[in-house]
Backbone as JSON, one array per atom type, in Angstrom:
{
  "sequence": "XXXXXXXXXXXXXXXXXXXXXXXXXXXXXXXXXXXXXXXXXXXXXXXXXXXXXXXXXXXXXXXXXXXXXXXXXXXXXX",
  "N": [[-16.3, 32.22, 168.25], [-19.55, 32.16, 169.32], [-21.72, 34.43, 170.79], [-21.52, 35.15, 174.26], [-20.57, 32.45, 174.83], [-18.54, 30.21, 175.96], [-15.08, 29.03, 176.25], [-13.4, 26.09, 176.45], [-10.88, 24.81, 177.37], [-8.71, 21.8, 177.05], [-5.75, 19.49, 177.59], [-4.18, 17.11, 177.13], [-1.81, 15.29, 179.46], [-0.06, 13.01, 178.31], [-0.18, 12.84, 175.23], [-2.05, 10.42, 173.22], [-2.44, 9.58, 169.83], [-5.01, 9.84, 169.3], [-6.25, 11.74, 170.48], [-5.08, 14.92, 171.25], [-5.56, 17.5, 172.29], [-8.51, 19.3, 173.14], [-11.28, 21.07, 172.77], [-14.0, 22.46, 173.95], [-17.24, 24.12, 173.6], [-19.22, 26.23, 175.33], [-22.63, 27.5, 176.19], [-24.23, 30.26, 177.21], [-26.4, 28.61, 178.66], [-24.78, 26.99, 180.08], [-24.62, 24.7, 178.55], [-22.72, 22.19, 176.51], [-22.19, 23.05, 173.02], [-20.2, 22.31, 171.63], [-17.43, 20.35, 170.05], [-14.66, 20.0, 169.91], [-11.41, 17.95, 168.48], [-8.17, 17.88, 168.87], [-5.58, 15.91, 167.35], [-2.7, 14.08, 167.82], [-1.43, 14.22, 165.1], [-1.91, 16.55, 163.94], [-4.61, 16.42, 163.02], [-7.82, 17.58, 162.87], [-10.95, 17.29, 164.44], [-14.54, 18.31, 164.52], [-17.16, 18.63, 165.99], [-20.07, 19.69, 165.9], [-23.22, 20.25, 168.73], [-26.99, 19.77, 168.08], [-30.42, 20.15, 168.31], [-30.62, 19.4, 170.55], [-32.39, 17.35, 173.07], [-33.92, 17.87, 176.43], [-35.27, 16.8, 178.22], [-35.8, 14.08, 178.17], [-34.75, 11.12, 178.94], [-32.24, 8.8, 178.97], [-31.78, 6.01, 177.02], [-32.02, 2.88, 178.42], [-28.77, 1.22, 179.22], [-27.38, 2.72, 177.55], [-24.73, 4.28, 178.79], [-22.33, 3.06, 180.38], [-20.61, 1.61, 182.96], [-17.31, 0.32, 183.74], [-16.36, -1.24, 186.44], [-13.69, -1.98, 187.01], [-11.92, -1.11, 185.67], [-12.12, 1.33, 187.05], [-11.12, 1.26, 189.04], [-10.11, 3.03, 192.71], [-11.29, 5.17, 192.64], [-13.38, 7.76, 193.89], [-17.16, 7.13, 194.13], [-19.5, 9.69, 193.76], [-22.81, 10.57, 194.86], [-25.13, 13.02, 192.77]],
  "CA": [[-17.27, 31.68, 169.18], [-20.97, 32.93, 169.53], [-21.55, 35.91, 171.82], [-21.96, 34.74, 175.25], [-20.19, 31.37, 174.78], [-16.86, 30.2, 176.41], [-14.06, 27.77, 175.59], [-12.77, 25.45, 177.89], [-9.24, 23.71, 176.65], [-8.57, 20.12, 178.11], [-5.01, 19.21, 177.12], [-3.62, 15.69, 177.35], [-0.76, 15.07, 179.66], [0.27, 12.23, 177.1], [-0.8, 12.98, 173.87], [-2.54, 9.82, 172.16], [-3.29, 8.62, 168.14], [-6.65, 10.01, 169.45], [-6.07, 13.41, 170.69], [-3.9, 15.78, 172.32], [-6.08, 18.37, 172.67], [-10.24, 18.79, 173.17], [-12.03, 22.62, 172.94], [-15.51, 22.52, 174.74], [-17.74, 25.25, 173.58], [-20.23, 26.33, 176.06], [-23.22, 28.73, 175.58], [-24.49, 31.22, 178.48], [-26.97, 28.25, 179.72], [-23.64, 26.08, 180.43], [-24.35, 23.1, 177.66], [-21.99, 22.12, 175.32], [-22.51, 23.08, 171.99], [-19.58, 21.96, 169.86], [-16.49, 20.05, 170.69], [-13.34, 20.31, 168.64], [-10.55, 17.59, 169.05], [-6.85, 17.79, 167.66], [-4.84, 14.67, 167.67], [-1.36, 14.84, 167.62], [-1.23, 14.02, 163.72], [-2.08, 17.58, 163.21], [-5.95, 16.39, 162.03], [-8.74, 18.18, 163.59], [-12.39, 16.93, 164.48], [-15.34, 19.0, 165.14], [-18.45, 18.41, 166.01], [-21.78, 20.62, 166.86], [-24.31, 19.44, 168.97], [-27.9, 20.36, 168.09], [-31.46, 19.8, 168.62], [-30.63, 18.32, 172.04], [-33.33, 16.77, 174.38], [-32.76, 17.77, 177.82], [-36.48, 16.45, 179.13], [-35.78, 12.7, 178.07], [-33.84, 10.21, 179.68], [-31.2, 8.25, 177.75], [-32.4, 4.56, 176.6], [-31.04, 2.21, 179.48], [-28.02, 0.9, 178.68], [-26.79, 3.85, 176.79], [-23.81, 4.47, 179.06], [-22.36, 1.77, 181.26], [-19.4, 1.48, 183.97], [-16.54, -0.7, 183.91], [-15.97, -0.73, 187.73], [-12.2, -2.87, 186.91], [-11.31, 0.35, 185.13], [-12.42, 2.66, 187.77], [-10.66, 1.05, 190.65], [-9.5, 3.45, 193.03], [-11.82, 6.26, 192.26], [-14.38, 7.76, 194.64], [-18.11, 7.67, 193.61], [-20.16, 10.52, 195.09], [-24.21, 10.68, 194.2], [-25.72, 14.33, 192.95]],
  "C": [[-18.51, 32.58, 169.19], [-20.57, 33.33, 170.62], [-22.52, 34.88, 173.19], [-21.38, 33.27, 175.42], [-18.61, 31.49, 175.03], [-16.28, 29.21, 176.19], [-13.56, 27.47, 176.88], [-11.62, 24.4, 177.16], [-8.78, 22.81, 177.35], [-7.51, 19.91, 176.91], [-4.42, 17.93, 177.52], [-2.46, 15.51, 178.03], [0.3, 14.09, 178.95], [-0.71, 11.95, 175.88], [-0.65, 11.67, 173.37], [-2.85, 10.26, 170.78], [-4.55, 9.53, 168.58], [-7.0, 11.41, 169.4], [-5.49, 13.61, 171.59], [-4.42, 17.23, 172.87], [-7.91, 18.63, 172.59], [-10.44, 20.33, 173.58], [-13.23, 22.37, 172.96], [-15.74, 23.74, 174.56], [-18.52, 25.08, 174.38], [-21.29, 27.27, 175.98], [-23.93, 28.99, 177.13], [-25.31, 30.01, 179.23], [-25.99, 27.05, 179.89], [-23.89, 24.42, 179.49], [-23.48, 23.53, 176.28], [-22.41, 22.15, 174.04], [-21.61, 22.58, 170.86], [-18.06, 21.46, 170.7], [-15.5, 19.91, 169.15], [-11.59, 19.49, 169.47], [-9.35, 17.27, 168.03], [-6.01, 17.18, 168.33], [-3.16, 15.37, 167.23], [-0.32, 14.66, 166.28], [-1.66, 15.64, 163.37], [-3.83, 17.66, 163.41], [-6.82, 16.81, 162.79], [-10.5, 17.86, 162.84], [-13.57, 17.8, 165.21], [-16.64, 18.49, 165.01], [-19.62, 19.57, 167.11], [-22.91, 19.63, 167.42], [-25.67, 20.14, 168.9], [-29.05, 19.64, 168.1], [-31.12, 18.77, 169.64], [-32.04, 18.47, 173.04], [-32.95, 17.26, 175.35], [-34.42, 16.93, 178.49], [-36.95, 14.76, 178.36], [-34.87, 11.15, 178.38], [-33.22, 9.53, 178.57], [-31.87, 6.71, 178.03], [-31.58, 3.72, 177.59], [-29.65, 1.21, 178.78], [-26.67, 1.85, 177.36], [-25.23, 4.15, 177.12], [-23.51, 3.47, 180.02], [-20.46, 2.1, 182.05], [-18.79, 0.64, 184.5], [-15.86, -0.4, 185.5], [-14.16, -1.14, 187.84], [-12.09, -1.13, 186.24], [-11.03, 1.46, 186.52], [-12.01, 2.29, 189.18], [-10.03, 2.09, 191.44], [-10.17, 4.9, 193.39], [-13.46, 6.46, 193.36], [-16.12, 8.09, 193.84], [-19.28, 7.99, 194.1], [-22.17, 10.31, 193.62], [-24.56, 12.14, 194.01], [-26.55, 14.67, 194.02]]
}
C-alpha cells in the first residue's frame, strides 16, 4: 500500500459467484483509490481509480434507487 494509505476489508457473510471478499484502499485525504475483490472461485479483481473529478456532479440518472429493494431501511439526508 502507498505510505499514508489504509485498507479497509469488507467480508461477505454469504459468500456469492461475485465476491467474498472486497479491500478498499484509502489515501490520507479519505478517497478510495483502488478496490480489490476476491470471489469465492479463488479469482481476484482489481481496480485503481484515477484522474477523479471531485468538482463535477454525476450526469442525472447515473445512480438510481429501487425503493422495493430498500424496504425497511431508514433514509437520513447529509
Amino acid at each position: 500500500m502507498p505510505d499514508g494509505a489504509t485498507g479497509l476489508e469488507l467480508t461477505s457473510k454469504q459468500p456469492s459467484a461475485a465476491y467474498g471478499r472486497i479491500i478498499l484502499v484509502v489515501d490520507r485525504d479519505s478517497r478510495v483509490t483502488k478496490s480489490v475483490i476476491f470471489n469465492s472461485s479463488g479469482d481476484i479483481q482489481e481496480m485503481r481509480f484515477t484522474s477523479i473529478e471531485l468538482d463535477k456532479p454525476a450526469p442525472a440518472g447515473t445512480f438510481t434507487l429501487d425503493r422495493k429493494a430498500t424496504a425497511g431501511f431508514k433514509f437520513l439526508k447529509p
